[in-house]
N, C-alpha and C positions, 0 to 999 in steps of 0.2 A: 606574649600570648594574648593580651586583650587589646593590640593593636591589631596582631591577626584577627581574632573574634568580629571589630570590627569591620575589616575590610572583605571579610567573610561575608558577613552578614551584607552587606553593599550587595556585592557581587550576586548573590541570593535573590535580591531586589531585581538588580539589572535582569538576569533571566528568565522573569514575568515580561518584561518587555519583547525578547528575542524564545518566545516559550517553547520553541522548538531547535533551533541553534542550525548551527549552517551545516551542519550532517544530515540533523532531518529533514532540510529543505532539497539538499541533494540527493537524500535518498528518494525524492515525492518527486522531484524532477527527473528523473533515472525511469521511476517506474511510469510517469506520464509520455518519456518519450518510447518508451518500447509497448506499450497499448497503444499509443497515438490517440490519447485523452487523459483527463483528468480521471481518476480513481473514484468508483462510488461507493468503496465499503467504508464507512467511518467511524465504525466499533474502535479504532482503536482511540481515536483523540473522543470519542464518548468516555472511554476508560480510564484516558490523562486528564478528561474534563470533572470526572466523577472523583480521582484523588483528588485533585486538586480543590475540590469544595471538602470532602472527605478525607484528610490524609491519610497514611497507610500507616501505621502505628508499626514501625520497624521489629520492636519487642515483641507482637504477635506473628509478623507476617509470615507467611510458608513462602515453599521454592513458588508455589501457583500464583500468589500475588505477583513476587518479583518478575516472573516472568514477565505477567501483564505490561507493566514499564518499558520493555523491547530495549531500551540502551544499557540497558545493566545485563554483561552477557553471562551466560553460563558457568563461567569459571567464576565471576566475582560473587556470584549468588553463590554457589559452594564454597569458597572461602568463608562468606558473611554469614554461612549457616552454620559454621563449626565454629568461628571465633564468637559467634553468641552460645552455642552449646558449651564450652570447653571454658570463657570466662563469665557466660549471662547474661543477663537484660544490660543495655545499654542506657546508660545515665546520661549522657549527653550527644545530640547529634554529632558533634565535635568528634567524638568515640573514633569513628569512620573511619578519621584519618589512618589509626593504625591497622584497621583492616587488610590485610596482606590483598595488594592489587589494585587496591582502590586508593586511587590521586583525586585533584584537586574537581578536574574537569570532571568526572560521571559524581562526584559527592555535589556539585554546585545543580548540577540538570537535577538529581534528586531533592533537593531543597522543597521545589515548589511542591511536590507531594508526596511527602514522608512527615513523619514526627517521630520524636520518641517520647514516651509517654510511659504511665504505669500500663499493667495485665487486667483490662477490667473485664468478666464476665457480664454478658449479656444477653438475655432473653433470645431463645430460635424459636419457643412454639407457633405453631399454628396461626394464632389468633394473632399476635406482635407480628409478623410475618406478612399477614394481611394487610391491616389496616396502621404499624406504625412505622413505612415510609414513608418516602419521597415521588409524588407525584410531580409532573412537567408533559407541559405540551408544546409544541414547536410547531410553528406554521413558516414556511419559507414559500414567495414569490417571486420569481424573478423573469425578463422579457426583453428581448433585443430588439429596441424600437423601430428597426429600418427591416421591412418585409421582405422576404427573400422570396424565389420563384415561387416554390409550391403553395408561399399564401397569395400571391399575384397572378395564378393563373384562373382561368372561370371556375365558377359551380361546376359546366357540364365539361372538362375534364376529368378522368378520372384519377389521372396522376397530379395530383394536387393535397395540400395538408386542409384536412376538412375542418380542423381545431382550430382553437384560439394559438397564439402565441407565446401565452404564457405557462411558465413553468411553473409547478404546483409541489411539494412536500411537505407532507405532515405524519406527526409522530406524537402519538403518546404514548409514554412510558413509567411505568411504579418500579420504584428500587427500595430495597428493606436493606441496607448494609453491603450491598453486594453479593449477600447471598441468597435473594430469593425477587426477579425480576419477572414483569412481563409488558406488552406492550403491542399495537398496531401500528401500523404504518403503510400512507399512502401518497403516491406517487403518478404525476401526469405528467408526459413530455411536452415539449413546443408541437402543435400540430396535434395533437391528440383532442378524440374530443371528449367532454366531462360532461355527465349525466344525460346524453342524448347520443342518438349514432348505436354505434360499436361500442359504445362505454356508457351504458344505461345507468351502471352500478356506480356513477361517479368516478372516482380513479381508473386509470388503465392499471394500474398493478397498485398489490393488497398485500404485504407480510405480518402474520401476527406468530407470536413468543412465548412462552413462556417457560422459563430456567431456572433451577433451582440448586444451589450448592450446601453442600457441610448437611444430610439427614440421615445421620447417624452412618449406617457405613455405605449408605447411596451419595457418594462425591459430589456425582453430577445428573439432573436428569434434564432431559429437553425436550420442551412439548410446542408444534408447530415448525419454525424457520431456525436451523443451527446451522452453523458450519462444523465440519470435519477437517483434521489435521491429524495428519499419521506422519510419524516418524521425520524423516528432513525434507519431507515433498514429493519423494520419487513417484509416490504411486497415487498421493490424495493430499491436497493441502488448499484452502478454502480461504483462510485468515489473510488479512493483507501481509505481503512480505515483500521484505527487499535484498535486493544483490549488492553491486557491489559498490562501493563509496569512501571515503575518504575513514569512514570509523570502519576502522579493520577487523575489527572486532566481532563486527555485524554480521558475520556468516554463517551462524546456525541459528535452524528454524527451532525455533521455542516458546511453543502455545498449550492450552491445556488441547486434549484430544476432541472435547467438545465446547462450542461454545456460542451463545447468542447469538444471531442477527435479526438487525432491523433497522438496516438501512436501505436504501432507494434504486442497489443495485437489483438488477431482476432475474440473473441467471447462478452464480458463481454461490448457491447454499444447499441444502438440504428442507425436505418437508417431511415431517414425518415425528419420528421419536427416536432419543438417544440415552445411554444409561450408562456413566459408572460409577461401580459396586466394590468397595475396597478393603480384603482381610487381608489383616498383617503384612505382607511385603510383598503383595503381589493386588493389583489393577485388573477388573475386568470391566471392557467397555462393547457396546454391541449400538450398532443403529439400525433403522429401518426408512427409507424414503422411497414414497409416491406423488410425482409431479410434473405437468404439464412444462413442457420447453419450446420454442420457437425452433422451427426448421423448414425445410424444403421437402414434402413428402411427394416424389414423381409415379408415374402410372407406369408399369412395367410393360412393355409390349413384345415381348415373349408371350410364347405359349401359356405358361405359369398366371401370368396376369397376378402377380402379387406387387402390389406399392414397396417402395423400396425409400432410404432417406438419403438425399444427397448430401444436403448439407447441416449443420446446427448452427443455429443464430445465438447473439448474447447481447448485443446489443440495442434490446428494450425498446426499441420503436417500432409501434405501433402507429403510422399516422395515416400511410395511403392505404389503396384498396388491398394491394401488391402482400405490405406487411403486415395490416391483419388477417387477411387469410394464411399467412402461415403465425400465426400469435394461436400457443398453444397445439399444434400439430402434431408434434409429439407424448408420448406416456415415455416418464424412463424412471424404472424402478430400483431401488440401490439398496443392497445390504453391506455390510460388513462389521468389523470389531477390532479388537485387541488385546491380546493378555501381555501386559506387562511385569518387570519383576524390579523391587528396590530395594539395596540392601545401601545405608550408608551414600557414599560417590559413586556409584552401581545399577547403570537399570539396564536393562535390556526388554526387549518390546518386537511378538510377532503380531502380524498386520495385513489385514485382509480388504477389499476390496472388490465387488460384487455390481453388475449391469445390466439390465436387460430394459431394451427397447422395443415399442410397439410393430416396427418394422427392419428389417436389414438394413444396416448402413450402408452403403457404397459411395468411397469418396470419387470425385473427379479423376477421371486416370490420365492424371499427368505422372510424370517421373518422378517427381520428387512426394506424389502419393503413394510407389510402390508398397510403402510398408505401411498403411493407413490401415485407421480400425476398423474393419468389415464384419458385418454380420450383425444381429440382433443380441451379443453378450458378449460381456468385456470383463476380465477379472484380473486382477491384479494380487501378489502378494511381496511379505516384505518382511525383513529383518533389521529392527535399527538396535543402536547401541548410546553408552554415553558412559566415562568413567575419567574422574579427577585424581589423578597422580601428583601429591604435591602440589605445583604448581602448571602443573600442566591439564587439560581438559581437552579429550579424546572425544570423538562422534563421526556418527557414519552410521548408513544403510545401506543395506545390501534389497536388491528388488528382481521378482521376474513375471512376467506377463503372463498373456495364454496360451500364448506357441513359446514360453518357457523362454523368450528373450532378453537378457540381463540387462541390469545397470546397479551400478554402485555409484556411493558422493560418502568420502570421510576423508576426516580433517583433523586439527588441534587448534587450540588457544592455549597460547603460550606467556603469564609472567615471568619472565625472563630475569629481572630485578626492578626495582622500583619505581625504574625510566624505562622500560624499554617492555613493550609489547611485542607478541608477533601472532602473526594466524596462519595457517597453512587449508589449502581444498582440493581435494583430488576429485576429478569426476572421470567413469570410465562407462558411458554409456551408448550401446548397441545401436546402428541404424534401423533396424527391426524393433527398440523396443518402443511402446505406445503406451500411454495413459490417457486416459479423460482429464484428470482433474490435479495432473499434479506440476507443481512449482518448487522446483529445488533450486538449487544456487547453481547458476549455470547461465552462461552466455545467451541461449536461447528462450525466450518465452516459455517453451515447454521442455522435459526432458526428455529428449530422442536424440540419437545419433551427432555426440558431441563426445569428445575426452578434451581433457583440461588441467592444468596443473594455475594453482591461486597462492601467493605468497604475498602476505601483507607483514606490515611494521610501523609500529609507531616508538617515536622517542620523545622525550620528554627532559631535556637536559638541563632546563631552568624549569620553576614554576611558570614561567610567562611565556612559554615558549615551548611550541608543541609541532614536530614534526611525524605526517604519517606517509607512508608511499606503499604502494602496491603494485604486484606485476600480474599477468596473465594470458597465459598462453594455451590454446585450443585451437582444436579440429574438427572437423566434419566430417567424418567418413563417406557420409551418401550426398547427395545431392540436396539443395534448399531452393526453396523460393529467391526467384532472380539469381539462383547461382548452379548454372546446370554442368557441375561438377563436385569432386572432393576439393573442399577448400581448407582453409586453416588461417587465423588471425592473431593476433596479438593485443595486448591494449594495457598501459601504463600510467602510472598518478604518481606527481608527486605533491604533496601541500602543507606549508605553512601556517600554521597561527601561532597569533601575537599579541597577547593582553597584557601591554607596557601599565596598565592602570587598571582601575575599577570603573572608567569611563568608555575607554578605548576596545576593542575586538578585532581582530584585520587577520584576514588573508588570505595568500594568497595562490594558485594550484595552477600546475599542468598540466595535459592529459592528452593521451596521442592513443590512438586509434588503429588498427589495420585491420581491415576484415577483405576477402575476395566478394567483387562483385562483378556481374554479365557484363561485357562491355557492349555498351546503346551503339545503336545505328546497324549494327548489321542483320542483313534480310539471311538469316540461316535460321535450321533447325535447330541447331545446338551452338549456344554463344561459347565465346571465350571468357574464363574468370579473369577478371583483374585485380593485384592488390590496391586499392582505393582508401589511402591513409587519413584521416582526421585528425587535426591539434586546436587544441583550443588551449587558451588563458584565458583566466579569470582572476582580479581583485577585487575584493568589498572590506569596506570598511563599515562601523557600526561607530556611531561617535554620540554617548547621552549626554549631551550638554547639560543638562541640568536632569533634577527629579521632575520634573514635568514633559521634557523636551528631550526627542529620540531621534537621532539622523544618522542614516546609514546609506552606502550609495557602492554601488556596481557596477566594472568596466568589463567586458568580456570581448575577447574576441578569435574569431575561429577560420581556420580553413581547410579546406577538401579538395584531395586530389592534385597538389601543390605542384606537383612533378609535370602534369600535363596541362599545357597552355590550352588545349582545348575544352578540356573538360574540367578545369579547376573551380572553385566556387571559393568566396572570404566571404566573410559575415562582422558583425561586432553589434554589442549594445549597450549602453549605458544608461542605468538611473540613477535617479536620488528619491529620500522615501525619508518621510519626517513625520513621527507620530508626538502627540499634542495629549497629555494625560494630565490636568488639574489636578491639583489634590485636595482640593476642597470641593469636589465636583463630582458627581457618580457617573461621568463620562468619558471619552476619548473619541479623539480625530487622527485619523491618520491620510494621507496623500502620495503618493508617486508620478513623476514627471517619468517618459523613457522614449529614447530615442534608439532607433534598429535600422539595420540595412544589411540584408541579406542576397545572393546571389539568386539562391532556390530551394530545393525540396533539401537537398543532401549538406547545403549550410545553414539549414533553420536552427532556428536557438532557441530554446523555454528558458521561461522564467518565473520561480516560485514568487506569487502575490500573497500577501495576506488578507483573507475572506473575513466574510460572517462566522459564526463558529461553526460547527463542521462541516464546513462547506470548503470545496478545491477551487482553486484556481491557477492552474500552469499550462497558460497559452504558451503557441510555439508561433513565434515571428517569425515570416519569409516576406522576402520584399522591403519596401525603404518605406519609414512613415515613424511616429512617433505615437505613444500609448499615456494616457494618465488616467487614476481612479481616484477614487474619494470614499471611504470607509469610516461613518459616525454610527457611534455607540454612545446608548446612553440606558441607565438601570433606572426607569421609571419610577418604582418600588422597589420592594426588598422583592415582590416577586414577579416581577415585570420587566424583560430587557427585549430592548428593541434595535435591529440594528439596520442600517441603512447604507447600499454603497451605488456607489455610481460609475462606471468604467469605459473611455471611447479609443477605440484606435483608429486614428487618420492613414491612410498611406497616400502617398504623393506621389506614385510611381504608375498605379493602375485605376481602372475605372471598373471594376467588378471585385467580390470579393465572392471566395469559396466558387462552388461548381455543383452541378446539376439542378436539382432544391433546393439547395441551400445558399446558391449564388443568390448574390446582394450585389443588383447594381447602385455604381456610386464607390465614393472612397470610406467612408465612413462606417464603423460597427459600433454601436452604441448598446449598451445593458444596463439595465436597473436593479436591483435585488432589494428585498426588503426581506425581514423577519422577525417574527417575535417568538419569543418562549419564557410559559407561564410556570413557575414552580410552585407547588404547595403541598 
């Protein structure tokens, strides 16, 4: 036992190094390649950032804490809530192990922010609340040194970036324990301009906060910028989420209904007030938002003469004449709530959803908009559920629109025995049905016109050795973007890992693809679908040579459309990536070397880098060239850290990079980022 203890406790160590693990990097690569960027909401690794100075004292936490954490799913937090009721506080982190569900792999990723600890009461008034947190301010810079068109064209053009280059965010934020938070945040893109122009007021975009948890039987309330999360997504979900990945586990949405933001993204929150109020076994939550969004407001030329909105923007840029004229063009007003009910492994939750815009929407009338949101109001409603049997954990929502359009998403999590997990996802959703704002687990971006059937597993037949695989099979009933038919796809994983040591990590996945898409070249109305199959492999290994010295390196490689010699595409890339941590030093370096070569758009490859602290970074490689960066950190003070990174990619194949404004002639992309953040 205290040779385990030991190797425990290593192993604990090792995962500050890799502080997110190869699930969550494939989950952050998953969701960059189906937006086609890097993710701006960064509440969550705030949250991981904030245990992990703060740990989460296991002996007090509730189901709301655990959620916060995202890899500890639903069924292990039911477990972990009755085996503390039924035998108590826990006396050793060690405890865990016999936690029914919980192995070695989700007890090592909790390590770095948990404890256990005594029950100590602690001050909520007013006054402590105020003034005896935790203050921090973050200033991040960052600038891509080689100028692309829209800064290389004249003054008297009007399609040109009238800004500087560099990218601007700052953030200050007060936390009292996590339960009573607020904060501003400001935001300037490449091209935007700061305190002159169109942006008089300094930043192009401003979010301020303020959240408060646990005042007596008000849970939650929200003053300012919050997101909203109903039920598994169907109809409203706001918080970052992900699909589908090698942790199987990962398939239901589980957030508190309200919560914080104050990060840099500029479309995807709430403004306004939020509030829940909770007697005895039943939840009431209600919101209110009024707020300005980017769109395309056209002039009606009908009789009527009423403005109508084409489109909605989210993507935050503000730099030419074009897109601040539509920066804030729209008013869109949002109510809704929720009454929930919990008794024990028991909730149940109805769910409302509320829209009204300054002018009628009308989307483009292509075909695959037949069923698009129209009109000046949108409502949605819902019905979720959740219930632990045992060892097994039930969920699912049931959802219908305004023309009364259905969709359904439920599932299980299943511990099966002590090795062997399994998840199951059913989605049965309507080509008519539409939402604004909602993200559920579903092949598509958003929830419309899909059914689906999701079956995952994981085994686990030594301690060192972890296999998980998943299948997935889906439909289209109507029509989609580049696919002007009913289509239907498929898509399969399988992956190994392998921790022969307390040094060692490795492994290694397949993953095959088929979705219908239009087949190119021909001058018709209406294309032909084709099945167009994807596979890709991937190995990494992660090798800590010593306590100081981290190296871990990645071969991938892929192809598209294998079957047809004319339209087929391969890809591959490889790194290596070697982080440098002192221990006598309040520093770290880390580096990556990466070589790629790509056919084109449909064999591009991401690949998750490690940033500054909340900051993304999952480029997608096309084309042949090689990438490295350079990431120093160092803690000035106890409250002082600075970090610094540097990152260029070469290609050797072309002489321009990107297209329209943001073409860069020459081979070369170069960025700088810097940041500091002050606590006190």
């Amino acid at each position: 036992m205290i040779a385990f203890f030991i190797w425990f406790n290593a192993i604990s160590q090792y995962e500050e190094v890799v502080i997110h693990g190869s699930e969550m990097e494939q989950q952050i690569e998953n969701l960059a390649a189906q937006q086609d960027g890097e993710p701006e909401d960064d509440s969550y690794f705030q949250t991981l950032e904030y245990y992990r100075r703060n740990k989460l004292n296991l002996n007090t936490a509730g189901e709301s804490e655990l959620k916060e954490l995202r890899f500890v799913s639903d069924l292990q937090i039911q477990t972990f809530l009755l085996y503390r009721k039924v035998l108590g506080n826990l006396i050793s982190i060690y405890e865990l192990q016999a936690v029914p569900g919980w192995d070695l792999t989700i007890i090592q990723k909790l390590l770095l922010y948990v404890k256990v600890g005594n029950v100590l009461s602690f001050s909520s008034n007013l006054k402590d609340r105020l003034t005896s947190g935790q203050h921090s301010l973050l200033l991040r810079m960052q600038q891509v040194l080689e100028k692309s068109n829209g800064f290389n064209r004249p003054d008297s053009i009007s399609i040109r970036y009238p800004g500087s280059a560099t990218k601007i965010m700052f953030r200050y934020k007060y936390n009292y324990r996590n339960i009573f938070q607020f904060g501003v945040t400001g935001d300037k893109d490449a091209g935007e301009m700061f305190f002159r122009g169109s942006q008089k007021q300094g930043f192009d975009f401003y979010s301020f906060h303020l959240f408060a948890r646990k005042l007596g039987v008000v849970k939650h309330l929200a003053l300012g910028d919050f997101t909203v999360n109903l039920g598994q997504g169907l109809i409203h979900w706001q918080s970052m989420a992900f699909k589908k990945s090698a942790d199987i586990t990962a398939v239901k949405r589980q957030a508190d209904i309200l919560r914080p933001y104050n990060s840099p993204g500029e479309y995807n929150f709430m403004r306004g007030v939020g509030i829940t109020v909770g007697v005895k076994h039943f939840d009431f939550t209600t919101f209110a938002s009024l707020r300005k969004i980017d769109g395309t407001v056209n002039a009606d030329t009908s009789q009527t003469n009423d403005d109508y909105i084409s489109s909605i923007l989210n993507s935050g840029y503000h730099r030419t004449i074009t897109e601040v004229s539509k920066k804030n063009a729209i008013t869109q007003t949002a109510i809704g709530g929720n009454v929930s009910y919990r008794q024990n492994s028991l909730h149940v939750g109805v769910n409302a959803v509320a829209f009204k815009f300054s002018a009628p929407l009308i989307r483009n009338n292509f075909l695959y908009n037949t069923y698009a949101i129209r009109g000046d109001r949108w409502v949605n409603y819902s019905f979720d559920y959740s219930y632990t049997y045992r060892n097994v954990h039930f969920f699912g929502e049931a959802a219908i629109d305004k023309h009364h359009s259905r969709a359904f998403v439920g599932g299980l999590l299943a511990s099966l025995n002590e090795k062997v997990d399994a998840s199951l996802v059913y989605r049965n959703i309507e080509k008519s049905y539409q939402t604004l704002y909602g993200n559920a687990f579903t092949e598509s971006a958003y929830p419309t016109n899909e059914k689906g059937l999701f079956t995952g597993l994981s085994l686990r037949p030594t301690p060192l050795l972890k296999i998980d695989a998943y299948a997935d099979v889906f439909s289209f009933p109507w029509l989609r973007y580049r696919v002007d038919a009913p289509s239907k796809g498929s898509e399969y994983l399988l992956q190994l890992s392998f921790r022969p040591n307390r040094q060692i990590e490795f492994y290694t996945r397949l993953k095959n693809e088929s979705k219908e898409i239009n087949r190119s070249g021909l001058d018709v109305a209406t294309h032909f679908a084709d099945v167009r199959p994807r596979q890709s492999w991937r190995t990494q290994i992660v090798y800590k040579i010593s306590r100081q010295i981290t190296y871990s390196q990645r071969l991938e490689l892929l192809w598209f459309d294998h079957n047809r010699a004319n339209a087929s595409e391969q890809g591959y890339l490889m790194y290596v990536d070697c982080k440098y941590k002192p221990l006598s030093q309040p520093m770290s370096l880390q580096g990556r070397l990466q070589f790629f070569q790509t056919k084109g758009f449909d064999s591009r490859i991401y690949a998750f880098e490690n940033d500054v602290l909340y900051s993304f970074s999952i480029p997608q490689f096309i084309g042949k060239g090689f990438r490295y960066y350079l990431n120093f950190k160092s803690d000035i003070s106890k409250k002082m850290i600075i970090w610094f990174r540097w990152a260029q990619t070469i290609y050797g194949n072309q002489n321009s990079i990107s297209s329209g404004l943001d073409q860069i002639i020459g081979n070369k992309r170069s960025e700088i980022k810097v940041q500091f953040l002050y606590s006190f």
